[in-house]
VOGU-3710 file (C-alpha; in Angstrom, 3 decimals, decimal comma):
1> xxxxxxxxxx> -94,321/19,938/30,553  -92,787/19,545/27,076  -92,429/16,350/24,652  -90,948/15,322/22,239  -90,711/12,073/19,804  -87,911/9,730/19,686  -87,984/7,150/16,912  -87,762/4,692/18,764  -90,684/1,726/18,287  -92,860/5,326/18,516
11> xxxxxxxxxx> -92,490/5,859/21,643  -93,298/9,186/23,179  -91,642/10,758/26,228  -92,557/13,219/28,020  -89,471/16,008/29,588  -88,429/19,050/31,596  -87,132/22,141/29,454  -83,683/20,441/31,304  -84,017/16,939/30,065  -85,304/18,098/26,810
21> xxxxxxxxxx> -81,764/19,833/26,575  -79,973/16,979/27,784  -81,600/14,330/25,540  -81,215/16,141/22,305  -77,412/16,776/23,278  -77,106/13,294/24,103  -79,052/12,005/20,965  -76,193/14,362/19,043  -73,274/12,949/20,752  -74,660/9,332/19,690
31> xxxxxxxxxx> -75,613/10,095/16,263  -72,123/12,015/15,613  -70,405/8,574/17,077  -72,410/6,780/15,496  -71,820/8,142/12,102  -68,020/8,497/12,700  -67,981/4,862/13,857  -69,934/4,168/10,484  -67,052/6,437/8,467  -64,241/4,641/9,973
41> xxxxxxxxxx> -65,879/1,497/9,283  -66,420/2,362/5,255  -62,946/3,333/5,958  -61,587/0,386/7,361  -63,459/-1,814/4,567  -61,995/0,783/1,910  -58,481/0,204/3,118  -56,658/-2,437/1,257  -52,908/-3,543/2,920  -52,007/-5,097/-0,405
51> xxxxxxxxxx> -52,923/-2,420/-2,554  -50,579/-2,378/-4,777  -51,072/1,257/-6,373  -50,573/3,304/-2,826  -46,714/3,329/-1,085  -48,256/3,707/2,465  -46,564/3,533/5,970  -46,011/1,068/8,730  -45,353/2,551/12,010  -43,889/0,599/15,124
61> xxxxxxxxxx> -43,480/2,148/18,677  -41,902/0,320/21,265  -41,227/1,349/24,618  -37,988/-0,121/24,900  -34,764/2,275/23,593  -32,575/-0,691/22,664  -35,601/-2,641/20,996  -33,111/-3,972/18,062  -30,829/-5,570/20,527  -33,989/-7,275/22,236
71> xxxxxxxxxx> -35,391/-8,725/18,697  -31,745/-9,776/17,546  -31,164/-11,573/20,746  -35,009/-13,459/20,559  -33,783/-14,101/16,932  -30,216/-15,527/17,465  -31,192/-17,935/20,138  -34,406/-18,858/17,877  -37,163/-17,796/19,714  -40,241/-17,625/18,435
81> xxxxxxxxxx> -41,007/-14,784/20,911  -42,006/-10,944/20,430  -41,564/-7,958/21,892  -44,590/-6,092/22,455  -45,172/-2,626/21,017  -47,885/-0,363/19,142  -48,627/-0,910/15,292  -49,628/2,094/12,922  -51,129/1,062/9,554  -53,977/2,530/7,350
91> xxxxxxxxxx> -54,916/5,456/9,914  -55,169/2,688/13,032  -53,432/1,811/16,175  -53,077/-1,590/16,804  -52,294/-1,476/20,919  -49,925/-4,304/22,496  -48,703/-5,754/18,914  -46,206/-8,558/18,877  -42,517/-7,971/16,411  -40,020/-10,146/16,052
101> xxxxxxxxxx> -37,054/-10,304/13,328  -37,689/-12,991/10,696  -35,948/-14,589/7,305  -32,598/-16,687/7,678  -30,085/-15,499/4,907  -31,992/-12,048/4,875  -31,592/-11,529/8,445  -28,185/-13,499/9,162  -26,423/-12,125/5,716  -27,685/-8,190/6,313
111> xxxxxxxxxx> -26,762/-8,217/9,975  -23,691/-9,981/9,507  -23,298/-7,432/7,323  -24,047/-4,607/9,836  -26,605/-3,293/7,877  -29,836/-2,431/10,023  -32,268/-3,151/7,295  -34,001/-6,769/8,513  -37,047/-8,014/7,851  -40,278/-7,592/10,389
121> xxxxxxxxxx> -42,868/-10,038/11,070  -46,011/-8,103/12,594  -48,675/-9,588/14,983  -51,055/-7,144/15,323  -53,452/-9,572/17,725  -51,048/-10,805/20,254  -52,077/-8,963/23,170  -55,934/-7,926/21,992  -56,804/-10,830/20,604  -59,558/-9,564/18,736
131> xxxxxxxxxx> -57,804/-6,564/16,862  -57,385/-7,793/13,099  -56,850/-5,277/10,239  -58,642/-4,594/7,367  -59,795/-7,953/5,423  -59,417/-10,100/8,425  -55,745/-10,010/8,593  -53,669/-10,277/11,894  -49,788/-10,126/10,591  -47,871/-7,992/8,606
141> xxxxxxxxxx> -44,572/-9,824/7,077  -42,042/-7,047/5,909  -38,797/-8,269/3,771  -35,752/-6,378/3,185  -35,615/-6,691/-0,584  -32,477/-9,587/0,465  -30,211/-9,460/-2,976  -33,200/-8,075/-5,102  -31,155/-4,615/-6,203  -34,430/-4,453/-8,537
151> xxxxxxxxxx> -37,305/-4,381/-5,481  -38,870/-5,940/-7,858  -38,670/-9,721/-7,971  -40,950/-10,600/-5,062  -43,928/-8,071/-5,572  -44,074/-8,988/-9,709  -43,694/-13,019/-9,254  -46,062/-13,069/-7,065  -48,527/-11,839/-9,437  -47,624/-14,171/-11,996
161> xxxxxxxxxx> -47,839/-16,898/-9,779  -51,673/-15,650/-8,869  -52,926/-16,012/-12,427  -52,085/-20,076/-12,118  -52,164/-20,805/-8,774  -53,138/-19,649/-4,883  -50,559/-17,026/-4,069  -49,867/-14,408/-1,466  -50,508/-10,471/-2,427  -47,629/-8,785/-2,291
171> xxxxxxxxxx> -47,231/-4,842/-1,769  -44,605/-1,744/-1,160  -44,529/-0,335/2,323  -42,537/2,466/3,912  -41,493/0,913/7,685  -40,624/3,920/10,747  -39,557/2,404/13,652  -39,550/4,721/16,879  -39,671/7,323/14,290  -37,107/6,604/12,688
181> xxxxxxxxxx> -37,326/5,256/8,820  -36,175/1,868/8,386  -36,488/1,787/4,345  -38,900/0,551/2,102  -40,253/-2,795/1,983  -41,986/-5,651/0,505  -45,116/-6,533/2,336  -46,235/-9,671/1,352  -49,515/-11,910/2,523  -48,999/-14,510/4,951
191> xxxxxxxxxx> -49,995/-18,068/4,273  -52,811/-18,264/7,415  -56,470/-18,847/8,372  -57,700/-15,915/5,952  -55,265/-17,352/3,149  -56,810/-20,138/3,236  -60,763/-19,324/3,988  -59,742/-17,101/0,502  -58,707/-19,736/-1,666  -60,148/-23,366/-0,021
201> xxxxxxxxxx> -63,295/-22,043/1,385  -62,441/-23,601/5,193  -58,921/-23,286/7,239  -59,548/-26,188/9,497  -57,021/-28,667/7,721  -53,285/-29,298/8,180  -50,846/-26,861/7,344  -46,770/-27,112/7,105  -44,184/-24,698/6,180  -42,130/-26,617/4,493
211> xxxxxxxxxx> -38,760/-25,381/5,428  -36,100/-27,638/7,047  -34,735/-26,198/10,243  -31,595/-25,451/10,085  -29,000/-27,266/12,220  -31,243/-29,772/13,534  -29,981/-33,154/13,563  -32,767/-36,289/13,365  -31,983/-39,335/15,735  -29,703/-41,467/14,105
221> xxxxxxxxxx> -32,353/-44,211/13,249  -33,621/-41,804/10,688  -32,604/-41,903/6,900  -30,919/-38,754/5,982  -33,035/-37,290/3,362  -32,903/-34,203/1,660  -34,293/-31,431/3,356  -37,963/-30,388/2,524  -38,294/-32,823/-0,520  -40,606/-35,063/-0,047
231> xxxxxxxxxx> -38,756/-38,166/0,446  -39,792/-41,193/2,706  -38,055/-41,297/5,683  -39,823/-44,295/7,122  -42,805/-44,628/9,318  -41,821/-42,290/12,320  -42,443/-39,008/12,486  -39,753/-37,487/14,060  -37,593/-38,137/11,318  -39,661/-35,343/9,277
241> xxxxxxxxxx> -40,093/-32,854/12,097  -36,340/-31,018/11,353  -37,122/-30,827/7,836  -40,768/-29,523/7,668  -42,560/-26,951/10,162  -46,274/-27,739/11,269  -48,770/-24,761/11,985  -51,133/-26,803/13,276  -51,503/-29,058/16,714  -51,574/-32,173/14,665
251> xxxxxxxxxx> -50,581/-33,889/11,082  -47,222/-35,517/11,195  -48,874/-38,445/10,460  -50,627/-37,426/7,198  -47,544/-35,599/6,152  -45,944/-39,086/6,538  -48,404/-40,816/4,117  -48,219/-38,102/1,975  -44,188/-39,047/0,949  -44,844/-42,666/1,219
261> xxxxxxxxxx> -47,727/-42,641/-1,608  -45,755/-39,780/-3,707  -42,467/-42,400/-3,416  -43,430/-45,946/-3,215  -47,595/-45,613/-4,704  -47,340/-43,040/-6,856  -50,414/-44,394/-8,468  -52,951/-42,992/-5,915  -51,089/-40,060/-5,569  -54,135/-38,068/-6,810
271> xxxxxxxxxx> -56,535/-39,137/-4,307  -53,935/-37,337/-1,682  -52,416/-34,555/-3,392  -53,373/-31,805/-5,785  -51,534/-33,080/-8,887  -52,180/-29,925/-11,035  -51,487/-27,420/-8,948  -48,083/-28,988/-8,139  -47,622/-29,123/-11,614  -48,152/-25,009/-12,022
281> xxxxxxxxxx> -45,931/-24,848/-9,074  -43,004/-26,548/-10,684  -44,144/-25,241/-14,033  -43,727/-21,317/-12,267  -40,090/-22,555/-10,828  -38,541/-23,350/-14,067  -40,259/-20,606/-16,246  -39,007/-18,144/-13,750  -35,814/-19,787/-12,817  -37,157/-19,321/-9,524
291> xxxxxxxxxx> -34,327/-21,778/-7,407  -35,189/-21,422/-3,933  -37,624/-22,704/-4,285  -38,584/-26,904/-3,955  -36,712/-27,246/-7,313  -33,137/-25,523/-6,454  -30,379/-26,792/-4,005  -32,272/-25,579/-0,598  -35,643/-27,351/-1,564  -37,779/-25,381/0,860
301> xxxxxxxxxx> -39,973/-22,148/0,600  -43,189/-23,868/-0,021  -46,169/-24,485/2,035  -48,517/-27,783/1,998  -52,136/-27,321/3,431  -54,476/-30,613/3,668  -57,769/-29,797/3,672  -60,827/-31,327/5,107  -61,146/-34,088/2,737  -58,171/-35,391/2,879
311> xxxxxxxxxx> -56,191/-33,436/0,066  -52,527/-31,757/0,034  -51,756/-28,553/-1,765  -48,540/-26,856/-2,915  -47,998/-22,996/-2,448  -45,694/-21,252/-3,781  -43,540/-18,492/-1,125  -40,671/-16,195/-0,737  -39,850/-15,054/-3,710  -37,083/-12,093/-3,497
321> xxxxxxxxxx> -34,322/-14,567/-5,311  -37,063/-15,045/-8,133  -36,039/-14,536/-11,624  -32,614/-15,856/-11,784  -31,446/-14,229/-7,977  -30,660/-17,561/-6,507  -28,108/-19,693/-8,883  -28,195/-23,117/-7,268  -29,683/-26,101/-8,809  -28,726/-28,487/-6,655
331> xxxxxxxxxx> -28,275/-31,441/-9,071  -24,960/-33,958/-8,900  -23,751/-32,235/-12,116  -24,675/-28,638/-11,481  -22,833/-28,341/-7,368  -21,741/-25,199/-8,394  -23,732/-21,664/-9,192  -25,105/-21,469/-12,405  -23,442/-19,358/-15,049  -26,206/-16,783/-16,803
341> xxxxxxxxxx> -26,142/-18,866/-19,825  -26,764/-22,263/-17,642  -30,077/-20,067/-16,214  -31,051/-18,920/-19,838  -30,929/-22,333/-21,131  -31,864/-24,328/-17,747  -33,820/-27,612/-19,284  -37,897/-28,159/-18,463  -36,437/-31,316/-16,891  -34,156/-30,715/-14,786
351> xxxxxxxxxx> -33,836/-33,163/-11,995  -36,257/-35,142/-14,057  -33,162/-35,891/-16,713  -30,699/-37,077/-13,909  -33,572/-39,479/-12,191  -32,750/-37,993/-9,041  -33,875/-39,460/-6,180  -33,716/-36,631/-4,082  -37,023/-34,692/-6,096  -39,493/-37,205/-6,015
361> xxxxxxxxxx> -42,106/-34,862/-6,612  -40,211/-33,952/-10,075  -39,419/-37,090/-10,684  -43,144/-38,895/-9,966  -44,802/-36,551/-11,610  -42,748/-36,409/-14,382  -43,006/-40,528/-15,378  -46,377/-39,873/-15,934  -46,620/-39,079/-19,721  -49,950/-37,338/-19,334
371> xxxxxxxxxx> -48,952/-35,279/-16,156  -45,211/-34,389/-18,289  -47,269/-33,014/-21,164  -49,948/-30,690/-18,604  -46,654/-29,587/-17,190  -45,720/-28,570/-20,803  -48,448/-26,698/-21,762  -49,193/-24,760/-18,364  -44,923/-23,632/-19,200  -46,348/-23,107/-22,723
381> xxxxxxxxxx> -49,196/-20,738/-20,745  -46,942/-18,761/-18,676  -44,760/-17,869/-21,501  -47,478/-16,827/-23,929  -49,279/-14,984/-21,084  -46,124/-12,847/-19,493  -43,173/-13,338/-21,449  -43,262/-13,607/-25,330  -44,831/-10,153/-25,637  -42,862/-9,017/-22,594
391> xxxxxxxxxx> -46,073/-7,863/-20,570  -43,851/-8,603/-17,707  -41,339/-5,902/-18,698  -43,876/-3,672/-18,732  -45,399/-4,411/-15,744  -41,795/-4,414/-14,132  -41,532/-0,844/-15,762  -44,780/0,440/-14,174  -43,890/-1,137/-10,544  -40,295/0,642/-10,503
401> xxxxxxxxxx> -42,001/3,884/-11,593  -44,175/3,368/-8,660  -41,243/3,120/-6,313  -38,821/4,637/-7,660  -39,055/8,206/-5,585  -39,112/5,479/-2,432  -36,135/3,899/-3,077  -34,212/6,799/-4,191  -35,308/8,259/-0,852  -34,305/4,829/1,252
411> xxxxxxxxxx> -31,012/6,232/2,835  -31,353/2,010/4,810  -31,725/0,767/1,646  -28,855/-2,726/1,343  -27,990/-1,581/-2,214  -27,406/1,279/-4,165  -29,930/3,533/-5,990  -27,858/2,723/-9,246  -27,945/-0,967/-8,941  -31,966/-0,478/-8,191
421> xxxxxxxxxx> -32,379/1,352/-12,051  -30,347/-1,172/-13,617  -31,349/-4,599/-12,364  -34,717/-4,429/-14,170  -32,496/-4,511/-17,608  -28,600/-5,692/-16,761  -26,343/-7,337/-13,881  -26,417/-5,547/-10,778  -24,237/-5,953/-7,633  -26,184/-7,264/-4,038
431> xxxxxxxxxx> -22,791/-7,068/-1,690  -20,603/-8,994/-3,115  -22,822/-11,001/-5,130  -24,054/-10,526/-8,677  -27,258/-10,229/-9,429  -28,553/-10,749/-13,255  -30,660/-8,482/-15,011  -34,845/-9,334/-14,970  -35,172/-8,453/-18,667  -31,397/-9,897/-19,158
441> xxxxxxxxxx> -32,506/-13,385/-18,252  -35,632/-13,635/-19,363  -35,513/-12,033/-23,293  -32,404/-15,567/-24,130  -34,732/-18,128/-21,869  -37,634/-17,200/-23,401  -36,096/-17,782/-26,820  -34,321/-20,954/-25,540  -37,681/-22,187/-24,585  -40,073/-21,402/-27,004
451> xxxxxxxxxx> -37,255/-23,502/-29,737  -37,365/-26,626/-26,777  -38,307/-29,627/-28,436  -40,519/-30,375/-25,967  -42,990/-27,137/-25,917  -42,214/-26,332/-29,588  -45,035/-28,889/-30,673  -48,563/-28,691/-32,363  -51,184/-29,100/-29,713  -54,671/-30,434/-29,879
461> xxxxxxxxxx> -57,145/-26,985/-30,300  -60,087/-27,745/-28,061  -62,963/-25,500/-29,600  -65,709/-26,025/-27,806  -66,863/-27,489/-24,421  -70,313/-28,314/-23,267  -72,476/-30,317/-20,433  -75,560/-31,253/-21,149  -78,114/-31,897/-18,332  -80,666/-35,036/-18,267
471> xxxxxxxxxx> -82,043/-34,996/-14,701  -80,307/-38,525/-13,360  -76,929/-38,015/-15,889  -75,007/-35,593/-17,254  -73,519/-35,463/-20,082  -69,525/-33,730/-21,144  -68,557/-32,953/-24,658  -65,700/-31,534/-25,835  -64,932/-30,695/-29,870  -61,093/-31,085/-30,510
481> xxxxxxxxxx> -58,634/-30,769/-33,074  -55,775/-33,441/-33,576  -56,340/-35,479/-30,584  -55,738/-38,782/-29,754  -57,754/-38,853/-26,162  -59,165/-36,873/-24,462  -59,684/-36,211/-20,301  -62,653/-34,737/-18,117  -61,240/-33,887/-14,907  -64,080/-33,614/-12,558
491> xxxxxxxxxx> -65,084/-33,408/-8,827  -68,355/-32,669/-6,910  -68,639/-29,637/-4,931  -65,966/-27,275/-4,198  -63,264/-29,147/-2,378  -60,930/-32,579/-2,750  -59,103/-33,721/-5,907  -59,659/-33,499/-9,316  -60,949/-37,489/-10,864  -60,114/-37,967/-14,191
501> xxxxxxxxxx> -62,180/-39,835/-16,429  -61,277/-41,139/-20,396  -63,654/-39,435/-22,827  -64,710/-41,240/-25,817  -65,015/-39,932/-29,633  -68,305/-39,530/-31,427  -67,747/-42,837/-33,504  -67,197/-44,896/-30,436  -63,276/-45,296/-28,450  -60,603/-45,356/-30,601
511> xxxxxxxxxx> -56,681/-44,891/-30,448  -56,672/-43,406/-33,822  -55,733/-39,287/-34,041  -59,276/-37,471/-34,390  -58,896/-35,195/-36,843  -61,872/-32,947/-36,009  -64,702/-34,558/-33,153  -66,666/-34,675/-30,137  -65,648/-36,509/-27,216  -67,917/-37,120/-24,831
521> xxxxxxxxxx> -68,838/-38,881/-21,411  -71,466/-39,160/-18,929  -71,418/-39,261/-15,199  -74,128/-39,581/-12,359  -75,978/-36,057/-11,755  -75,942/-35,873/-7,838  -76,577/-33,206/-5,489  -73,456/-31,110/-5,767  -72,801/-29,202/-9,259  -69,888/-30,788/-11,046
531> xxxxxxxxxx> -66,909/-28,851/-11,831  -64,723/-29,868/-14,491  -62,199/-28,948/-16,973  -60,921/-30,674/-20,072  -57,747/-32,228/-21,119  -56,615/-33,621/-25,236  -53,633/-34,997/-25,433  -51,569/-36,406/-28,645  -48,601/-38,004/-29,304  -46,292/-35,478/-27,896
541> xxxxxxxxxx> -47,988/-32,563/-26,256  -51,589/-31,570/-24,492  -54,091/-29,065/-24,166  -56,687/-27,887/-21,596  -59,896/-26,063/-21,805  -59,721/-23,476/-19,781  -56,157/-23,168/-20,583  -55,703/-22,101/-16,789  -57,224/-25,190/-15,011  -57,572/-26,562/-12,455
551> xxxxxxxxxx> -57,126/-23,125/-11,251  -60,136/-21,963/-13,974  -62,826/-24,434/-14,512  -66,552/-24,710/-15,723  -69,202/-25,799/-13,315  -72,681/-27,421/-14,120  -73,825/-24,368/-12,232  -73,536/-22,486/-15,189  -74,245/-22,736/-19,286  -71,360/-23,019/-21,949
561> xxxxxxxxxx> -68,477/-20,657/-21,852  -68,783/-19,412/-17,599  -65,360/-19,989/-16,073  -64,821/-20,145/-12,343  -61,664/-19,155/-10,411  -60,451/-21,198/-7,158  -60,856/-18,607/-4,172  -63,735/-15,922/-4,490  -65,316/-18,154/-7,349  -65,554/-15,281/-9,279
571> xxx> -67,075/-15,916/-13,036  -65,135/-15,271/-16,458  -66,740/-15,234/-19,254
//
């Protein structure tokens, strides 16, 4: 008889020369699965689908020779159904996937077109309901680059948008189907369960696409409305359910309250609906001349999750018409497209200016005087951060070097490789349609509206910010420059609505202009840490500390100067 020791618990077997053979080969075969299991693992963890560096590939196989007639047909009668096939992405096979065609004027224009370049939507858990790629994501949602000649507008807004708000990641992807190479495409994050774990820390609200179907007619009892805009329709829910599409099995009736506080209470609109965050939203829109959006003619493209205590929040999506690629306003005096100099110069107020009805989240938010002078200096933000030393240029320049092999090797692609190298800088043609230059646009708005007489003011300078802990109370200060009051915008925890509470100078309240002091207040000190961020305001303009909030705030976590981020809470400091 032989032995030998297997670590397991110590325990000691005793073998044949045979079964000493067989074990050892057997403990091999485990350890080498094991440790390949543990590679592809690290592997799998490693492997980013938004990384934005790497051009990698998407690969679909379906069984089925004519599978683009099947997912046109499921498409043109409006199914929501897929046809099942094997995914390829990052080195794994994702068995018994679920494709269908999406988009409406990317998929309706380019087929009408007869091109074959149309946009994907991926399901990579339909049939194994467990498989989920890398991160925890299930779908893969592949554009065509729809009247972007630059391939550029979708993957760089998006990362503007992500330094103010929650926004999808956004990356390049070459797509084969059966082989054969459909192009290169955006790949861009859907707004889902792991979206929203990311940013709200829970995915068990109410969420809405809100994107009017098109076609549908409402019952006749219903007012008529204006598409996804946020208008009261009255208390019955099936007047909203053409004009806003729910992800979830229930919520018509919060969406409901949602427009009939935001139009007829507008007062209590922040116990309901992140105010600042809409604010970035429409601040974004107009900085970018981004116009199908909420803001332009369509008013759709947006998304509105309520979360579990009761709060609604804007996010931003689809953004290949970005930068000046959709010309529609929408407004009674502005029917027809926008000329490049009507984009260049497009006011902060549009909508706002004509009182129009049909934008009453513009046009709420806007009365507010305090809420019209945060929207000012988060457009005052955006500028300074991207645009008045042209880091977005340069970013743009980096992104088409990245792709530019790609898309000079995209024999699908909808427009030429010429119109690709110039759209960053000049007018480029999409079909028929002309599409304005990034840098074009963007060098005369910028100009235009840094000289606006409504963001070329002197702002309060808020210098320092401080809480100071005394067991039952805390106390906020804040040391500001040319203020006349100041805010603390505060909530317990990690989730609901940002309160706002007046601060008070060092000498006592007072209307006067501050020319140097500290405004303070106190508030209860309760279980949860406070988070908070600071707003000064004068006559004409306002300033927050941090500049990116509510976004960025400070907690009572942490000492002086720590800044948070919404999502991963990650510190700044």
């Amino acid at each position: 008889m032989q032995y030998i020791w297997l670590p397991l618990r110590n325990f000691v077997l005793y073998t044949t020369p045979a079964m000493t053979r067989f074990i050892y080969s057997f403990l091999l075969f485990t350890i080498t699965i094991g440790l390949s299991s543990t590679a592809l693992s690290a592997q799998e963890e490693d492997f980013d689908i938004y990384d934005i560096n790497t051009i990698r590939e998407v690969r679909i196989t379906f069984k089925e020779k004519n599978w683009d007639d099947i997912l046109d047909s499921l498409k043109q009668r409006g199914y929501d159904q897929r046809l099942i096939g094997d995914v390829e992405y990052g080195g794994k096979i994702y068995e018994g996937a679920g494709v269908r065609y999406k988009g409406n004027s990317s998929y309706f224009s380019t087929r009408k077109s007869g091109l074959s370049k149309l946009p994907f939507n991926i399901d990579v858990n339909v049939t194994n309901k467990k498989d989920k790629m890398p991160g925890g994501y299930d779908k893969l949602k592949l554009s065509n680059v729809f009247r972007d000649p630059s391939f550029l507008r979708e993957v760089l807004s998006y990362e503007i948008a992500r330094d103010y708000m929650p926004a999808s990641r956004a990356n390049f992807v070459k797509l084969y189907v059966n082989d054969e190479f459909m192009g290169l495409y955006n790949n861009t994050e859907s707004v889902d369960d792991e979206f929203l774990k990311s940013y709200y820390g829970e995915n068990d609200g109410i969420l809405f696409k809100c994107d009017p179907i098109w076609g549908y007619e409402a019952p006749t009892h219903c007012k008529k409305g204006e598409k996804a805009s946020l208008q009261y329709l009255g208390a019955d829910s099936i007047c909203y359910m053409g004009k806003y599409e729910i992800k979830t099995d229930h919520g018509w009736g919060e969406l409901v309250e949602l427009t009939r506080v935001l139009n007829n209470e507008p007062e209590k609109l922040d116990s309901i609906l992140n105010i600042d965050q809409a604010l970035w939203m429409l601040a974004f829109n107009n900085v970018l001349v981004n116009l199908d959006s909420y803001t332009g003619r369509f008013c759709h493209n947006y998304y509105l999750y309520r979360d579990q205590t009761g709060v609604f929040h804007p996010i931003v999506w689809d953004m290949n018409l970005s930068l000046g690629g959709f010309r529609y306003l929408g407004v009674s005096e502005r029917l027809s497209p926008l000329s490049n100099d009507d984009m260049q110069t497009m006011s902060p107020f549009e909508h706002y200016k004509q009182q129009n009805e049909k934008r009453p989240l513009i046009l709420q938010l806007f009365s507010n005087p305090l809420y019209r002078k945060i929207y000012l200096a988060h457009m005052r933000t955006i500028l300074n951060d991207h645009f008045v030393d042209s880091t977005y240029l340069k970013r743009a320049e980096v992104l088409q070097g990245l792709i530019d092999e790609h898309v000079m090797r995209d024999t699908n692609q909808l427009y030429n490789y010429e119109a690709f190298r110039t759209n960053l800088h000049e007018t480029a043609k999409a079909g028929k349609v002309s599409i304005i230059g990034i840098a074009e646009l963007m060098e005369k708005r910028v100009k235009y509206l840094q000289g606006h007489s409504s963001i070329d003011r002197v702002t309060p300078e808020i210098t320092k910010v401080e809480h100071l802990d005394f067991g039952d109370i805390i106390t906020f200060n804040a040391t500001v420059v040319g203020a006349r009051k100041a805010w603390l915008f505060y909530r317990y925890g990690n989730q609901g609505a940002f309160k706002r509470v007046e601060m008070y100078d060092d000498s006592g309240h007072s209307d006067e202009m501050a020319d140097d002091g500290i405004w303070g207040i106190t508030l209860d000190n309760k279980k949860d840490a406070i988070q908070y961020y600071i707003v000064a305001e004068n006559d004409h303009a306002a300033s927050l500390m941090p500049e990116k909030a509510a976004f960025e705030f400070f907690s009572t976590l942490d000492e002086e100067g720590t800044i948070y981020r919404l999502g991963a809470y990650s510190k700044e400091e």
